[in-house]
mmCIF file as gemmi writes it, N, C-alpha and C atoms, coordinates in Angstrom:
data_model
loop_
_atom_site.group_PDB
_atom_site.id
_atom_site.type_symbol
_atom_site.label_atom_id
_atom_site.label_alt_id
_atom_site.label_comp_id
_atom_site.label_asym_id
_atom_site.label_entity_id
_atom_site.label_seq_id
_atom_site.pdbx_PDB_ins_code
_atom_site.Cartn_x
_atom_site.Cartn_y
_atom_site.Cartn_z
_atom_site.occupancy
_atom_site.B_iso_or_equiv
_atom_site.pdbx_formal_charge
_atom_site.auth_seq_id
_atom_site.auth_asym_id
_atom_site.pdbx_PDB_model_num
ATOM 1 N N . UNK Axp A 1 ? 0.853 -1.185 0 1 0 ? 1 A 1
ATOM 2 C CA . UNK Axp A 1 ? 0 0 0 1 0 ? 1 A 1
ATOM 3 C C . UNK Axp A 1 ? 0.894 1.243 0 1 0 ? 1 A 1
ATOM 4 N N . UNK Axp A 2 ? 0.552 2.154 -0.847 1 0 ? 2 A 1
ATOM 5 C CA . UNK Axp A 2 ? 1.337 3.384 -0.723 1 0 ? 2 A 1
ATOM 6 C C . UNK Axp A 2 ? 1.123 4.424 0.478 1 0 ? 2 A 1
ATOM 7 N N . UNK Axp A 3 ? 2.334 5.322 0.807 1 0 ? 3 A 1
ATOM 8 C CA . UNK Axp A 3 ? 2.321 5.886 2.095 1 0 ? 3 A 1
ATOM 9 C C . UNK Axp A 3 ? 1.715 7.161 1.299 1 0 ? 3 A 1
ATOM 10 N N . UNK Axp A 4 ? 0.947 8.046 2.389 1 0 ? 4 A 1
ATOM 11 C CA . UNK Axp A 4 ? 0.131 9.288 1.979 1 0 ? 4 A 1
ATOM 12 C C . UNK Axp A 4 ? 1.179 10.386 2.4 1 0 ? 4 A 1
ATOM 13 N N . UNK Axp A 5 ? 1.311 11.214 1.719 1 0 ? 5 A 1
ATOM 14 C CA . UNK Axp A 5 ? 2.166 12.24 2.076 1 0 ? 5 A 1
ATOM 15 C C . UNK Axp A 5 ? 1.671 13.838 1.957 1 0 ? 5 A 1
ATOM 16 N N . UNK Axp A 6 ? 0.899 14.002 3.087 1 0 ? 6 A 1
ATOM 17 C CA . UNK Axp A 6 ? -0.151 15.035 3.159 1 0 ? 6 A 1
ATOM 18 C C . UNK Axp A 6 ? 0.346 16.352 3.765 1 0 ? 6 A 1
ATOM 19 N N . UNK Axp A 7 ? 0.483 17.888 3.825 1 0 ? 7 A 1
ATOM 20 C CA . UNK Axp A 7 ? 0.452 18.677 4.306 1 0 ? 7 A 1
ATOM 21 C C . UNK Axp A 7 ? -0.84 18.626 4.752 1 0 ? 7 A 1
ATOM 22 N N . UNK Axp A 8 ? -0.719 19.533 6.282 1 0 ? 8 A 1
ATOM 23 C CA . UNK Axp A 8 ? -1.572 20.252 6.834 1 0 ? 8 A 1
ATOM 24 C C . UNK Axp A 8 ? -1.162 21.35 6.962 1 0 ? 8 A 1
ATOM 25 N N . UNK Axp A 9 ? -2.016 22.312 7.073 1 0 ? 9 A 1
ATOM 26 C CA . UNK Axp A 9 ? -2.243 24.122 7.808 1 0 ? 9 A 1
ATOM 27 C C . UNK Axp A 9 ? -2.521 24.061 9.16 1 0 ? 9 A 1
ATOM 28 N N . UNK Axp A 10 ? -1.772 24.847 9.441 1 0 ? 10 A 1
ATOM 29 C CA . UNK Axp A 10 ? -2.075 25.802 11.096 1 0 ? 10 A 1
ATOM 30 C C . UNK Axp A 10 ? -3.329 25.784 11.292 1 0 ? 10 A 1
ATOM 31 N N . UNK Axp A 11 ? -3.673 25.432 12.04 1 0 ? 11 A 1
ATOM 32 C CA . UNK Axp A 11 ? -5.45 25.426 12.224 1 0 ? 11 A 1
ATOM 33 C C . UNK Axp A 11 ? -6.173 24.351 12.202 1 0 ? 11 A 1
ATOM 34 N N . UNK Axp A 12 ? -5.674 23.457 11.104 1 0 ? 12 A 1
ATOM 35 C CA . UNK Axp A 12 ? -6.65 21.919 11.392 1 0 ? 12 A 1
ATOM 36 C C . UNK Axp A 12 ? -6.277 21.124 11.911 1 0 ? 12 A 1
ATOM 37 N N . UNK Axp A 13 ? -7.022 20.18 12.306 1 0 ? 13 A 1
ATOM 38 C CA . UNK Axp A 13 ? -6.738 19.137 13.296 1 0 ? 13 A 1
ATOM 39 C C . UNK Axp A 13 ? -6.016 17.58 13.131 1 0 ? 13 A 1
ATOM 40 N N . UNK Axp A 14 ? -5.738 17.366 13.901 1 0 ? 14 A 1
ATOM 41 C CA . UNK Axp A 14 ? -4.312 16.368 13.831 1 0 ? 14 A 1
ATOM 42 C C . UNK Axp A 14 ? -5.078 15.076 13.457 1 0 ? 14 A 1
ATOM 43 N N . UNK Axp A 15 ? -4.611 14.316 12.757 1 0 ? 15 A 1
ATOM 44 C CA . UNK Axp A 15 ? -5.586 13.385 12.315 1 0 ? 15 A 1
ATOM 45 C C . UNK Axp A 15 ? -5.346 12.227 13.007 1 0 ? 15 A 1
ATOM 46 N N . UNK Axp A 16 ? -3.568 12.054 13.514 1 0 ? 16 A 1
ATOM 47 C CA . UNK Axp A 16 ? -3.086 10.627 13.94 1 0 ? 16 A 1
ATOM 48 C C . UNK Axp A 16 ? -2.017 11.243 14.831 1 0 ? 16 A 1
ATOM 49 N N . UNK Axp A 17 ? -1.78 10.52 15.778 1 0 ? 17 A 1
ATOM 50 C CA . UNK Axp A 17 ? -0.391 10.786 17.005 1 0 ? 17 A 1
ATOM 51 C C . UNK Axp A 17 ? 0.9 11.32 16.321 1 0 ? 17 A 1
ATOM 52 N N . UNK Axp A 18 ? 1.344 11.759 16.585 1 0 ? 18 A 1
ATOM 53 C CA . UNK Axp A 18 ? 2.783 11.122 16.395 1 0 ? 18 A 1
ATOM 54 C C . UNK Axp A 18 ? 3.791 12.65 16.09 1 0 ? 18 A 1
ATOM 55 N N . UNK Axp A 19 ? 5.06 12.408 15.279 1 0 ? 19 A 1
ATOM 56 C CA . UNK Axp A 19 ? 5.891 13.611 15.586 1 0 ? 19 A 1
ATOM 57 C C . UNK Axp A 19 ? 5.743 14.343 13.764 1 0 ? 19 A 1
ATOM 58 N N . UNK Axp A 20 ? 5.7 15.74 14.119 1 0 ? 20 A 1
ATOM 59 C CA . UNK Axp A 20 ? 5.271 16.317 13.123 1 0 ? 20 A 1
ATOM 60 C C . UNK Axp A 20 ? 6.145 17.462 12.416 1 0 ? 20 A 1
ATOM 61 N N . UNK Axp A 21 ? 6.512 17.917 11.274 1 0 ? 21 A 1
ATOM 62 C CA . UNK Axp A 21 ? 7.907 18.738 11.097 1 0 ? 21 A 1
ATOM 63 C C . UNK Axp A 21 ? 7.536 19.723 9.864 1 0 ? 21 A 1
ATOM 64 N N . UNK Axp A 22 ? 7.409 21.383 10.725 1 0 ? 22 A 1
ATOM 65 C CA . UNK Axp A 22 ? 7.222 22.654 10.12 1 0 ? 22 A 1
ATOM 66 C C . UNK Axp A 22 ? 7.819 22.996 8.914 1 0 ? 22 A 1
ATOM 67 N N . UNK Axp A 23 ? 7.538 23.911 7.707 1 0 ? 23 A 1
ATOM 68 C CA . UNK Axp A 23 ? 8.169 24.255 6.567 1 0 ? 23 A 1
ATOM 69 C C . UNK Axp A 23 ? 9.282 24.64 7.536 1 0 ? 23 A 1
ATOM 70 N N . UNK Axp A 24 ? 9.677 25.09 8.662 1 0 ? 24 A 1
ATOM 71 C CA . UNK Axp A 24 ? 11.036 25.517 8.867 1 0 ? 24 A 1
ATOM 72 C C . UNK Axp A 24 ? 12.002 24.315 9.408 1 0 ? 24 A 1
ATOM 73 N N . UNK Axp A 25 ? 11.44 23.676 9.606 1 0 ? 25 A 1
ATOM 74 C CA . UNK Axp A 25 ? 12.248 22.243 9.97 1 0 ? 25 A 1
ATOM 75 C C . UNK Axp A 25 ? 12.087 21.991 11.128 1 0 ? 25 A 1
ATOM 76 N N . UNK Axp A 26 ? 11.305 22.533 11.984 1 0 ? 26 A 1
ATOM 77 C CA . UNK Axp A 26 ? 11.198 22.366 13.383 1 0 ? 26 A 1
ATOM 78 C C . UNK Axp A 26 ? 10.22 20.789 13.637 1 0 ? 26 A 1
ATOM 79 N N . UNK Axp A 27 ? 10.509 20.183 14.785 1 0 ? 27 A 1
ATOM 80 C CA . UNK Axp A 27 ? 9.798 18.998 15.104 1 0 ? 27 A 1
ATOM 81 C C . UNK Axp A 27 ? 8.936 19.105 16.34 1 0 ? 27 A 1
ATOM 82 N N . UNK Axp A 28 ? 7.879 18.342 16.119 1 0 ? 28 A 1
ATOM 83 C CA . UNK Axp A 28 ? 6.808 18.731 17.345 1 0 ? 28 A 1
ATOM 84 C C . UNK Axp A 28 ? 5.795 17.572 18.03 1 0 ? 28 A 1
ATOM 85 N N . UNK Axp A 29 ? 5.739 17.108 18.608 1 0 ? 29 A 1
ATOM 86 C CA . UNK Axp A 29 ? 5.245 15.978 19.088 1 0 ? 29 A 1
ATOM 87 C C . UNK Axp A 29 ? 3.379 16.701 19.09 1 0 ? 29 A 1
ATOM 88 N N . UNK Axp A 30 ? 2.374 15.668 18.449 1 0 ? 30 A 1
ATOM 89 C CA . UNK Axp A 30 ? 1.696 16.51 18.235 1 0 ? 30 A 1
ATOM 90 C C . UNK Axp A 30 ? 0.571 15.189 18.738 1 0 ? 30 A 1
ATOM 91 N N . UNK Axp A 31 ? -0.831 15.317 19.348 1 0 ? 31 A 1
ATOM 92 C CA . UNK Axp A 31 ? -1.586 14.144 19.185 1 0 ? 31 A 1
ATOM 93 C C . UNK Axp A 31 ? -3.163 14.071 18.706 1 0 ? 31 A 1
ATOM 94 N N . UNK Axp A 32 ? -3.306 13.083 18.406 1 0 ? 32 A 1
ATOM 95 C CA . UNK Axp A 32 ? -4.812 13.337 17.909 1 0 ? 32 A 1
ATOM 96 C C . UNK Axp A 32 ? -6.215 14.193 18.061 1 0 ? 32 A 1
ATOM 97 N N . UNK Axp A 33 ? -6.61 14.809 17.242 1 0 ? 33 A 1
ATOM 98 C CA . UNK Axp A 33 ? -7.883 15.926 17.722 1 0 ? 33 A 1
ATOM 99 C C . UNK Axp A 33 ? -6.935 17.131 18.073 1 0 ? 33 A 1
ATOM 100 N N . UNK Axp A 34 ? -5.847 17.218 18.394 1 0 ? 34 A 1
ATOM 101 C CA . UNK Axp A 34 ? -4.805 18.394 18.361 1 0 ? 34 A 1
ATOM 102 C C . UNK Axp A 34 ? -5.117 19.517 17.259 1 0 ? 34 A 1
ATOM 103 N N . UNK Axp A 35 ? -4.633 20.915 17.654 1 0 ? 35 A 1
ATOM 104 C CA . UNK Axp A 35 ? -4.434 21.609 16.34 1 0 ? 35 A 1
ATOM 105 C C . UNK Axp A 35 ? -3.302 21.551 15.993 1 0 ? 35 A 1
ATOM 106 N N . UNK Axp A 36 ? -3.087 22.037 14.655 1 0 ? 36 A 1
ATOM 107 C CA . UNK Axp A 36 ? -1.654 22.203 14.394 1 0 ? 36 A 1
ATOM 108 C C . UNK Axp A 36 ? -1.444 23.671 14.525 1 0 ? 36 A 1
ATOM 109 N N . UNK Axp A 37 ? -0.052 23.838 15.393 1 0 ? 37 A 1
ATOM 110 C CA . UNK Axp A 37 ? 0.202 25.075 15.757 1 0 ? 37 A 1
ATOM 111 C C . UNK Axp A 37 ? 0.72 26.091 14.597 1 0 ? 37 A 1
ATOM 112 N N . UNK Axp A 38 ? 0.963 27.389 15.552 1 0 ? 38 A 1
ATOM 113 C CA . UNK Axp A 38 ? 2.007 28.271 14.216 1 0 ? 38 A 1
ATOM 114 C C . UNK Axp A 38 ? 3.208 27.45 14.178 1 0 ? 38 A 1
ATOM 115 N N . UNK Axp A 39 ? 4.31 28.414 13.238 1 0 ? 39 A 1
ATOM 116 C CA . UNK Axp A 39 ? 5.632 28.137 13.364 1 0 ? 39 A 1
ATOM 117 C C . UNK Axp A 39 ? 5.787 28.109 15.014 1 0 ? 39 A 1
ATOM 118 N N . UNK Axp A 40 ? 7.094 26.981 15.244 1 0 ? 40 A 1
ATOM 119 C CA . UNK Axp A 40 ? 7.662 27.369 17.038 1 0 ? 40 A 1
ATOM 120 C C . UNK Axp A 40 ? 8.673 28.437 16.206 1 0 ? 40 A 1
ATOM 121 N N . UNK Axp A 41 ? 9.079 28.56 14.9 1 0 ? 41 A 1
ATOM 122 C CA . UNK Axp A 41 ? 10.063 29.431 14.76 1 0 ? 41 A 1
ATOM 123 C C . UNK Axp A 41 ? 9.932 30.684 14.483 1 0 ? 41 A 1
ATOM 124 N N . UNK Axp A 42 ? 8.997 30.759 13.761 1 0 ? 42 A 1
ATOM 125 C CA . UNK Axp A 42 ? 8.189 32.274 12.955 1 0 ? 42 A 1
ATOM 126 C C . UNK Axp A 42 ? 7.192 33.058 13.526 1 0 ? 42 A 1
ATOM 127 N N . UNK Axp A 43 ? 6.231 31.792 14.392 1 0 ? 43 A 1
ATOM 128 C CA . UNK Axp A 43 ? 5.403 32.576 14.757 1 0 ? 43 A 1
ATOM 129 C C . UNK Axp A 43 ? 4.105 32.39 13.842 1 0 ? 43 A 1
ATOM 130 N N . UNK Axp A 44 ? 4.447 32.19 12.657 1 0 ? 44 A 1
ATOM 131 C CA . UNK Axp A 44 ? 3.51 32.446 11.773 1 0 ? 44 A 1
ATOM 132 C C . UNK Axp A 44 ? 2.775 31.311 10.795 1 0 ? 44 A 1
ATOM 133 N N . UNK Axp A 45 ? 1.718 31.146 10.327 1 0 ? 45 A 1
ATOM 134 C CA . UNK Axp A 45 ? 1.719 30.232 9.692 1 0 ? 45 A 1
ATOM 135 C C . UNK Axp A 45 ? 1.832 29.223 9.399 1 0 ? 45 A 1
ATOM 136 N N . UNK Axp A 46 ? 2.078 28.22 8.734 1 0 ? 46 A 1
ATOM 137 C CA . UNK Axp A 46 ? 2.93 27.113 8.363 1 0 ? 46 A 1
ATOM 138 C C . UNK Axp A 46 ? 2.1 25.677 8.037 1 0 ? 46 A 1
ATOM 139 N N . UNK Axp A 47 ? 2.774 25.123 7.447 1 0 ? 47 A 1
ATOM 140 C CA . UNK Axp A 47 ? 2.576 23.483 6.9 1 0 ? 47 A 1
ATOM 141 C C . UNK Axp A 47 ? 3.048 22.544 7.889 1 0 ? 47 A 1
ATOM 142 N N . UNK Axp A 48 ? 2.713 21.233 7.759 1 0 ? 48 A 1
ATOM 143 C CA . UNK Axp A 48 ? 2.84 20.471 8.526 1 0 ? 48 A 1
ATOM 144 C C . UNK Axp A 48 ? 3.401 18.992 8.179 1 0 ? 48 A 1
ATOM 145 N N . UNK Axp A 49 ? 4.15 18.442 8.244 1 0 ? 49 A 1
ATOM 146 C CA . UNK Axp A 49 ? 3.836 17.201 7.4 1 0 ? 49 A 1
ATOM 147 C C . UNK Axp A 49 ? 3.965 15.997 8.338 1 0 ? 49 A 1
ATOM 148 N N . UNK Axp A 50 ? 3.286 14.547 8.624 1 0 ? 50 A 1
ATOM 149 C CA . UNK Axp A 50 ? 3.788 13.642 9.355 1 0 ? 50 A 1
ATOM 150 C C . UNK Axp A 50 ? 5.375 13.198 9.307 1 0 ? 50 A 1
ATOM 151 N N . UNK Axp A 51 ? 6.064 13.176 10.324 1 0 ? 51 A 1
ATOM 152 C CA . UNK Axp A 51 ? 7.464 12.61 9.973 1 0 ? 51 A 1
ATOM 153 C C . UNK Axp A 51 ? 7.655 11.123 10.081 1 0 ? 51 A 1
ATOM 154 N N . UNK Axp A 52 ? 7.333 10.588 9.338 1 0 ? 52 A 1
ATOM 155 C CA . UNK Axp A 52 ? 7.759 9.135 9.128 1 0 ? 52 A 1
ATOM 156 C C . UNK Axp A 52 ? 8.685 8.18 9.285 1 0 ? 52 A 1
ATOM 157 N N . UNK Axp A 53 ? 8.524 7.481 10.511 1 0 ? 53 A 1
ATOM 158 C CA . UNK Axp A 53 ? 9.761 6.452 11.253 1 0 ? 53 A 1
ATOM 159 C C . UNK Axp A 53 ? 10.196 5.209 10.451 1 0 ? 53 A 1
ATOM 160 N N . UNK Axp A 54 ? 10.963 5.088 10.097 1 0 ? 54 A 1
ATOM 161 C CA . UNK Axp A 54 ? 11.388 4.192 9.462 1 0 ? 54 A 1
ATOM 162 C C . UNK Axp A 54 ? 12.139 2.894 10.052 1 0 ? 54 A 1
C-alpha cells in the first residue's frame, strides 16, 4: 500500500499521534484531535507534514 504524504495548515486538526515537522524544519510531538500550531520558529503560519519512522 502506498504511504500518503499530506500537508496540513495551522489550524486543522491532527488526524493521527505522532511527531510532526514545520516548513522551517522544526519537530513537534503533536496528538490526535490536536491543532496544528504556528511556526515554534516564525510565529507564523505554516505546513505540517507527518514525519515518518522508518
Amino acid at each position: 500500500m502506498e504511504k500518503e504524504f499530506r500537508e496540513y495548515r495551522t489550524g486543522q486538526g491532527v488526524p493521527v499521534s505522532g511527531s510532526y515537522i514545520c516548513q522551517s524544519g522544526e519537530k513537534s510531538s503533536l496528538n490526535k484531535n490536536d491543532t496544528f500550531p504556528q511556526c515554534p520558529i516564525s510565529g507564523q503560519d505554516t505546513y505540517w507534514k507527518h514525519q515518518n519512522e522508518t
